[in-house]
C-alpha positions in Angstrom: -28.1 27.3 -40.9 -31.5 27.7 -42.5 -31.6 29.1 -46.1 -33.8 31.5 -47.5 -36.1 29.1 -48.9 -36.2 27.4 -45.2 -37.7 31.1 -43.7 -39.9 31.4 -46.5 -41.6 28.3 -46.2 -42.2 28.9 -42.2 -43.3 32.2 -43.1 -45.9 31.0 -45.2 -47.0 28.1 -42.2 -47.4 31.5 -40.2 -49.7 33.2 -43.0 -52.1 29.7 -43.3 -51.8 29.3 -39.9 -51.4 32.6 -37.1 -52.4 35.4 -39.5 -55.9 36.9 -38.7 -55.8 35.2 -35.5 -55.3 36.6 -31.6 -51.9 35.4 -30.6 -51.1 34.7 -27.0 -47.5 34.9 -26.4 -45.2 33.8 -23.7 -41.4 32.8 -22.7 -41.3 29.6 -21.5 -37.6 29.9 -20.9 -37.9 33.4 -19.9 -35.4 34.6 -21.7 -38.1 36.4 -23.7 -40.5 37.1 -21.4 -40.9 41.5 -21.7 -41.4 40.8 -25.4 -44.1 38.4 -25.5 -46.1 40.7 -23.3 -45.9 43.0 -25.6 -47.6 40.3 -28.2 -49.8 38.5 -26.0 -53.2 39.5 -27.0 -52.6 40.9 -30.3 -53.7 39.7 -34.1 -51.1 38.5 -36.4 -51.8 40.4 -39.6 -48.8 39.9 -41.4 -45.8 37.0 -42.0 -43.1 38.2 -44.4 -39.3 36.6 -45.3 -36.4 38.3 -46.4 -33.9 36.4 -46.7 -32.8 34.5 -44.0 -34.6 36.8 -41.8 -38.7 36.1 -40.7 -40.9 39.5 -39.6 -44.4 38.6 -38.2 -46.9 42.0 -37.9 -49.0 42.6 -35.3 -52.0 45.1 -34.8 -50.8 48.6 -33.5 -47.5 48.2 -35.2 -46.0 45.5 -33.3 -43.5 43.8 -35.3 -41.5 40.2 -34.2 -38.2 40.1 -35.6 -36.4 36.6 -35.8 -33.0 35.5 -37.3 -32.6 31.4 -37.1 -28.9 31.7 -36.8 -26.9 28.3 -36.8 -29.3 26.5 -34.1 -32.6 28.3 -34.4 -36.1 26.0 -35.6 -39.5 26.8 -35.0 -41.9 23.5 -33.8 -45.5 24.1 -35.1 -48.2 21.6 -33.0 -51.8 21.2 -32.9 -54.3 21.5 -35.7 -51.4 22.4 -38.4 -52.8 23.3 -42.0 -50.1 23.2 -44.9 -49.8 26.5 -46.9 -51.4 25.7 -50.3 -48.3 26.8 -52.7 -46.8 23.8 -51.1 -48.9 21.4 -50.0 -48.2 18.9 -52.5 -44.4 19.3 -52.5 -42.0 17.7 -49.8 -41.8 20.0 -47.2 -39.4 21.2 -43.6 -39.4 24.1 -42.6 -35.9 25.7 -41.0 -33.7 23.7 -39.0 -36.3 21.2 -39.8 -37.2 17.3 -40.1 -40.8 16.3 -40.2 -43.0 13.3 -41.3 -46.3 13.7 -41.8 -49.1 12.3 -44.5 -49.5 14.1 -47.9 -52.9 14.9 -48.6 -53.0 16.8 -51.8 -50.4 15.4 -53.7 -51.6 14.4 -56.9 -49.5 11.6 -57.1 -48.4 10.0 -54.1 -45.9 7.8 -55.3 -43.9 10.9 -56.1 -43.3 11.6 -52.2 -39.8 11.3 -51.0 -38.5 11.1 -47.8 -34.9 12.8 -47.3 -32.3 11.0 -45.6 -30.1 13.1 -44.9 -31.7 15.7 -42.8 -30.8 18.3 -45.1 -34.6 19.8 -45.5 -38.0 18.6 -45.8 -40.0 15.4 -45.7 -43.6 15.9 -46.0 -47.3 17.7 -45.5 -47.7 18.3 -41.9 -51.3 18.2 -42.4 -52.2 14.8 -41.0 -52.6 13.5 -38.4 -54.2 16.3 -36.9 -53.4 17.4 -33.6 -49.8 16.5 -33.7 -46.4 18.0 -32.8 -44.0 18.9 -35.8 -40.5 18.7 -34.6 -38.0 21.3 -36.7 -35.3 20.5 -34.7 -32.1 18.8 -37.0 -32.4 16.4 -33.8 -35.6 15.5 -34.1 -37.0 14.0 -36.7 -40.6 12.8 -36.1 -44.4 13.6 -35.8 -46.0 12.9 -32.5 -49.5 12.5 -32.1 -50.5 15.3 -28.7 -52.0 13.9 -26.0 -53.1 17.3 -25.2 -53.0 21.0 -26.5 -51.3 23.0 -26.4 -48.2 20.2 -25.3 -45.7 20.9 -23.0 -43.0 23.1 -24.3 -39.9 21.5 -25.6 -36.4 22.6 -24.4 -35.3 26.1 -24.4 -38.5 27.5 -25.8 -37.7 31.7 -26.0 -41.2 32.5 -26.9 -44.6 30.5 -27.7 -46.9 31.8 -30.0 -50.6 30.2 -29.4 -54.0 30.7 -31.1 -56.9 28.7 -29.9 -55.7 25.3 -32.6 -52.2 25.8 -33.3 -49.1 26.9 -31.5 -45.2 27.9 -32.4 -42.5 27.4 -30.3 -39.2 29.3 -31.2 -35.9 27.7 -30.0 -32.1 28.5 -29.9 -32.7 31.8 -32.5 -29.9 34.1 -33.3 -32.4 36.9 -33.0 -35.9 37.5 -31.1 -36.7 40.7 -30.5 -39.9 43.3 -30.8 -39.5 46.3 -33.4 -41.9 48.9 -34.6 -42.6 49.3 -38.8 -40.2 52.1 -38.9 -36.6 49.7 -37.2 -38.3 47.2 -39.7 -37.8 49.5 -42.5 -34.4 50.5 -41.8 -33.3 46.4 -41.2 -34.9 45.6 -44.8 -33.4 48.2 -46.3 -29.8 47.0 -45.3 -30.4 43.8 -46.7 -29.4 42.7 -50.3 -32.7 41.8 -53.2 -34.7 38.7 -52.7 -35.7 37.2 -56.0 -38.6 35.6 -54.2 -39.7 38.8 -53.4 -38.4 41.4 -56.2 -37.3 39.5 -59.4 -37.7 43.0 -61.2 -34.8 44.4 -63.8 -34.1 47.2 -61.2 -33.4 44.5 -58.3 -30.8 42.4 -61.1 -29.3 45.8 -61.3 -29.0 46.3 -58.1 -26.9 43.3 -57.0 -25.0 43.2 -60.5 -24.0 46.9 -59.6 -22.5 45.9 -56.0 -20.5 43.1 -57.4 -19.5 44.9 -59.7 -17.8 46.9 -57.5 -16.3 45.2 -55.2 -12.6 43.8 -55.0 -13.6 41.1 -52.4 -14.1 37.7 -53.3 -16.8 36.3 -55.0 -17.2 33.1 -52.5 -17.0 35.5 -49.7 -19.7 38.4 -51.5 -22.8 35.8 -52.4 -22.9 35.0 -48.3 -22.9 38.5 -47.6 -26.6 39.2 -47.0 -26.0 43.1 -47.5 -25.4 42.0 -51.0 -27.9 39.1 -51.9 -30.8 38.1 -49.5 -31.0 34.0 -48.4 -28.0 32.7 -49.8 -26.2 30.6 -47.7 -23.0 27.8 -47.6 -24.6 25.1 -49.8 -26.4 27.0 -52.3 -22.9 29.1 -52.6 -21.0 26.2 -53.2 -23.5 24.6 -55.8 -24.4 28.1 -58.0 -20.5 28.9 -58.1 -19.9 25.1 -59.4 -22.9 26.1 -61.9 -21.2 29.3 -63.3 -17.8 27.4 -63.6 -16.8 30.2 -61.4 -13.4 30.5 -58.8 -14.8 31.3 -55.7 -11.6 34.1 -55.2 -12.5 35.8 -58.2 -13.0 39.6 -56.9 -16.4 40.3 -57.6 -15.3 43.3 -59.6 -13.4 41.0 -62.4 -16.3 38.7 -62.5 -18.0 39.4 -66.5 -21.5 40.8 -66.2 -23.4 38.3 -67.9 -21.6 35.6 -65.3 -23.1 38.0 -62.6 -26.7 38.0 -64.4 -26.5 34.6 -64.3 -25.6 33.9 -60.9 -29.1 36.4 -60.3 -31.4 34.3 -62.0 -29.8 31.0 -61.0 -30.6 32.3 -57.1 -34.2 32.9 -58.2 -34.2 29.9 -59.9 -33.3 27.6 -57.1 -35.0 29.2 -54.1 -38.1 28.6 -56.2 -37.5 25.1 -56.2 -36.7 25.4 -52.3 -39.7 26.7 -51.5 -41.6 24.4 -53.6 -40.0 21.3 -53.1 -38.3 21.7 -49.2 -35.0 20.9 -51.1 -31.7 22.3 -52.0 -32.0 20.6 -55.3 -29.4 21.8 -57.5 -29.1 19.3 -60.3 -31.3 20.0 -63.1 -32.3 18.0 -65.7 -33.4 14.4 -63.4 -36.2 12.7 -64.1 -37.9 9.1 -62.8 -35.6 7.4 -60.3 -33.1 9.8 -60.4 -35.2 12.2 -59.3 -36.5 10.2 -56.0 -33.0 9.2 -55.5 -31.5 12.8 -55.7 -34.8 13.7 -53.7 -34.2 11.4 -51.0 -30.3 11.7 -50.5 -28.3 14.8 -50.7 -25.3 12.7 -52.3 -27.1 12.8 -55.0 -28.6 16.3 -55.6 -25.6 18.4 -55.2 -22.7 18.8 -57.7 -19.9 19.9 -55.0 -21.5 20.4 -51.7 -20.0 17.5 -49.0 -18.3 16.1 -51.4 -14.9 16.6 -50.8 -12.7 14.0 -51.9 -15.0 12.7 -54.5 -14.4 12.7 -58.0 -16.1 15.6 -59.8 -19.6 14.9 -61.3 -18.4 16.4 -65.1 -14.4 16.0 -64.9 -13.4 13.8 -62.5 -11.2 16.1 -60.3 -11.2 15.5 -56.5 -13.4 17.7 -54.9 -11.5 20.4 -52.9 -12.7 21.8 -48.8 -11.6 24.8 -47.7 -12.4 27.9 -45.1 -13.7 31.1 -47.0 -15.5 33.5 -45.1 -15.7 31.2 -41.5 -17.8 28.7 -43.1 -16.7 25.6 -45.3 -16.5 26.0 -49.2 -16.7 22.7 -51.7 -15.8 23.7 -55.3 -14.2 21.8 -57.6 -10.5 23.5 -58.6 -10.8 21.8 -62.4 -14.3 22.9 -63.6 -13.9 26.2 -61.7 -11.6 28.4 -63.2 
């Protein structure tokens, strides 16, 4: 499943991209198809993230809600321009795998190409008319014989402007709201650093966890409580604390809480800049490209089990918490 730093980067391809522009919209599948009439036509004026959830504004308070899920990826095709926060950064957007040229990285040599499908590869800004494919199957640019290209699979709804077009495939959710059902979906969702780094949004998720008796593991993928978090970046910033994953929230100390807030807004920076889930700090030279390139080595727990910790040597332990597989390490972690 996409992370928050995932939506955010394929918000901001919408916001270089769709927003100011008329937007025809269709259903190739036609699962979709009442929806995009009610898009088709319209101006983008707005792309936002929260979370793991994308909301794109349209003119006379048209709003398109979408929730990736497990399966969901966006494919952007046609005369793509790279948002210019990361343009010189490695870069995949979702359920993503792309190749493409960098064009304004100041160093070129610094590019790295991940192996392991886990996020981005690079600038989708060359060569121009092409297909990006942000599908975890499909892992290469095409060059379009023609524009816009046929759709793709299950497409639930195309998004086209007269030099680039979107399609949406496999999403969780897809569904029109008004500013108001916006409001009310935002408002049940937990602070996003990205978005509200302020004292009173620390305070905010400190106070819930706090609270609560439920497991620690089980409250950071709860997006009522935090916004974007999801199974790798749990298991890596619970390894970083030192923290049990069954701890009840409520017996976790405070400052271990704080910490866990400004570690979040700490590495979904870096995921939004860099396309990766890099959790290790402190690499430099070849270390770097090599954590850059392979997820085996930029994460301290995550797929690891089995392996010897990183820092004691412990096997790393697998088990089910909350539906979804937790790696933490049962030595370091306690």
């Amino acid at each position: 499943m996409p992370e928050g730093h995932s939506v955010h980067r394929i918000t901001r391809q919408f916001a270089r991209n769709f927003v100011g522009h008329r937007v025809e919209a269709s259903s190739p599948q036609g699962r979709f198809a009442a929806g995009a009439a009610e898009i088709s036509g319209r101006t983008m004026i707005d792309a936002r993230a929260v979370g793991k959830q994308m909301f794109l504004e349209f003119d006379d308070d048209v709003w398109l809600r979408v929730h990736l899920g497990m399966y969901g990826a966006w494919d952007f095709a046609g005369d793509i321009r790279l948002d210019a926060t990361i343009a010189s950064a490695n870069g995949r957007m979702g359920q993503t795998n792309q190749r493409g040229t960098i064009l304004d990285a100041p160093n070129p040599d610094a590019v790295v190409f991940d192996a392991d499908g886990e996020n981005s590869l690079s600038s989708i800004g060359a060569p121009r008319r092409t297909r990006v494919r942000m599908a975890e199957s499909e892992k290469e640019n095409d060059a379009l014989a023609e524009f816009p290209p046929p759709p793709i699979g299950q497409v639930r709804v195309r998004l086209l402007t007269e030099n680039v077009c979107a399609d949406l495939r496999g999403p969780t959710a897809c569904e029109v709201r008004d500013s108001a059902e916006v409001e009310a979906i935002v408002a049940k969702l937990g602070p996003d650093p990205l978005l509200d780094d302020s004292p009173e949004a620390e305070e905010r998720f400190t106070t819930v966890i706090r609270k609560k008796p439920t497991p620690i593991g089980l409250l950071l993928m709860d997006q009522s409580v935090v916004s974007g978090i999801g199974n790798v970046y749990r298991a890596e910033m619970l390894f970083r604390a030192n923290l049990d994953p069954h701890t009840p929230g409520k017996l976790v100390p405070e400052e271990t809480v704080r910490a866990l807030w400004h570690d979040w807004a700490h590495l979904l920076r870096i995921g939004v800049e860099t396309g990766q889930m890099m959790t290790m700090d402190g690499l430099e030279g070849e270390e770097w490209r090599q954590a850059m390139a392979n997820r085996a080595d930029r994460h301290w727990v995550y797929k690891r089990e089995g392996l010897p910790c990183r820092v004691c040597g412990t096997n790393i332990v697998l088990e089910e918490m909350g539906a979804r597989k937790l790696y933490w390490c049962p030595s370091c972690q306690r």
